[in-house]
C-alpha positions in Angstrom: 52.6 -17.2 6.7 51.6 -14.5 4.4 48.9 -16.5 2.8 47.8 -17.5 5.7 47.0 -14.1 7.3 45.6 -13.2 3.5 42.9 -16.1 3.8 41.9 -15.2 7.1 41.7 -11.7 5.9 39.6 -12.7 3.4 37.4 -15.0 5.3 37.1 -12.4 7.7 35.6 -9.4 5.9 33.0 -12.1 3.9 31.9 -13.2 7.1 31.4 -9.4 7.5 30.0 -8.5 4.4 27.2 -11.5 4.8 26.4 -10.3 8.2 25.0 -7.0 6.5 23.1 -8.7 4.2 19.4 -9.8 5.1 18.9 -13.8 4.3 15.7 -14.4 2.1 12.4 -14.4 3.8 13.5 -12.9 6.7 10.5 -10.7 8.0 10.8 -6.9 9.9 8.6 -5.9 12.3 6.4 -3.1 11.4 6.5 0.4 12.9 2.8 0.9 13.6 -0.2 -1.0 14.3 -3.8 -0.5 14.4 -4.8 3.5 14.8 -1.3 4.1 15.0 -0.9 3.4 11.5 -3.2 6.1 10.5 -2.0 8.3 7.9 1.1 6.4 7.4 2.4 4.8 4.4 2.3 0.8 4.0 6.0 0.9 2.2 8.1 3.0 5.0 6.4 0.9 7.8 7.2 -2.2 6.4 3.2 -3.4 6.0 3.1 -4.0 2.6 5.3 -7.4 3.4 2.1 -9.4 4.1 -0.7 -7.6 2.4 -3.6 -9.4 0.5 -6.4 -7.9 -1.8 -9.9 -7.6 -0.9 -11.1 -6.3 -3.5 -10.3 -4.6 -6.6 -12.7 -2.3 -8.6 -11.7 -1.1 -12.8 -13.7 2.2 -13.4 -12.8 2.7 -17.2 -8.9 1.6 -17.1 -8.4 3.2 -13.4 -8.2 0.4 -10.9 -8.6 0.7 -7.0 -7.6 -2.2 -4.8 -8.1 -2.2 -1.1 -5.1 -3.9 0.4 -4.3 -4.9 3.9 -2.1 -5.7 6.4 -2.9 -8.2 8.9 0.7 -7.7 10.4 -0.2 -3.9 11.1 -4.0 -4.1 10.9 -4.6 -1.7 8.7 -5.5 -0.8 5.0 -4.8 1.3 2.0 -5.6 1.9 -1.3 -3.8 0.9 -4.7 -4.6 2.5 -8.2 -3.3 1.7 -11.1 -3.8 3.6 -14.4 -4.5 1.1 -17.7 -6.4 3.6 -19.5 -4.8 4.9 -22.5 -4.5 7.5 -23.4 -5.6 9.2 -20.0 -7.7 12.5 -21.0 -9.3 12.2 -17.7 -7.6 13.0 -14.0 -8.7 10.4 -11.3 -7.6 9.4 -7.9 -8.3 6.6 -5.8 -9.8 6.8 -1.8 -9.6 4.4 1.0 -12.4 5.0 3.4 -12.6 3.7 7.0 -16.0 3.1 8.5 -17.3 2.3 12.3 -19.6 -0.6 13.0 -22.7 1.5 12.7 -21.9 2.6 8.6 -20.6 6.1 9.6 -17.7 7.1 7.8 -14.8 8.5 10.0 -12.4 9.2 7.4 -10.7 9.1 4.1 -7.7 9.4 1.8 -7.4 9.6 -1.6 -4.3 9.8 -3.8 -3.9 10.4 -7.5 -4.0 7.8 -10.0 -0.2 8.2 -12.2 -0.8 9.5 -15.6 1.1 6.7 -17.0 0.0 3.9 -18.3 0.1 0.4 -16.2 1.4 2.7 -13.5 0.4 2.4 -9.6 0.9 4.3 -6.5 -0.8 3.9 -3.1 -2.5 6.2 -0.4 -1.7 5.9 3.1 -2.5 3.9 5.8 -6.4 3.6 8.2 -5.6 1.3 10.7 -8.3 -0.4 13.1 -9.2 -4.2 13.5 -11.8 -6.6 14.7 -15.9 -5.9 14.6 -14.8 -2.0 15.4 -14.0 -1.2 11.5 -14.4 -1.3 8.1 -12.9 -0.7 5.1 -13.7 0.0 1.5 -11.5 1.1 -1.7 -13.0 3.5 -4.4 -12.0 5.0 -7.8 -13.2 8.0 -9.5 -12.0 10.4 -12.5 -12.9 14.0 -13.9 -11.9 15.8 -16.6 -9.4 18.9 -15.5 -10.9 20.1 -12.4 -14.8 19.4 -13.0 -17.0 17.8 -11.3 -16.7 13.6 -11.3 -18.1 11.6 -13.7 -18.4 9.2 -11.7 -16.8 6.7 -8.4 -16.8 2.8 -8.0 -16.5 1.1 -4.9 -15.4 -2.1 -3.6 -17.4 -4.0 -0.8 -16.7 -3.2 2.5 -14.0 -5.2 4.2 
């Protein structure tokens, strides 16, 4: 009887244990969509599961890639740094434009200082004909001027 009660013990809290644990593929619905992803990041609100390039842009070993989430309908910007060694300070935007070209807003992060190392900026979120989308890289030495910023294409 003891081994019985043992098994079923055992059975029982693997059955738990398995319960807690998410099966492969299993998707989350994100926390924000559209404008309500604005200024939000694309890890925390679970948007980064189904985001796709459009468009990457290398400005001297600092690389911008505008991603986005059709899941959320929004978009953000990754840089990575492959320039090395880095004697320059750079940062990467994501810019949000309205259907008539006018730019409603940005944000830009810095580009990690170590090599073949990425981070991403936060969320602009907006879909349809109503918005668009572009990813840009830039770098300057200390805190001068730019030498210069590539962009991608609009998206």
């Amino acid at each position: 009887m003891l081994k019985i009660a043992s098994r079923v013990a055992a059975v029982s809290a693997a059955t738990v244990v398995m319960g807690l644990i998410p099966l492969a593929g299993t998707s989350y619905a994100a926390s924000c969509y559209s404008t309500g992803c604005d200024n939000q990041g694309p890890k925390s609100t679970g948007c980064e599961s189904d985001a796709v390039g459009h468009g990457t842009v290398n400005n001297n070993g600092r690389i911008a890639e505008l991603r986005w989430s059709n899941k959320c309908k929004a978009a953000w910007v990754r840089t990575t740094q492959t320039a090395s060694p880095s004697w320059y300070s750079s940062y990467a935007t994501i810019e949000k434009y309205n259907a008539a070209g006018k730019l409603l807003r940005s944000l830009s992060v810095d580009t990690p200082n170590t090599y073949n190392s990425s981070d991403w900026s936060n969320m602009l979120g907006g879909f349809g004909g109503d918005y668009f989308y572009r990813a840009c890289v830039g770098f300057h030495k200390n805190s001068g001027a730019p030498y210069g910023v590539q962009c991608t294409n609009k998206f």
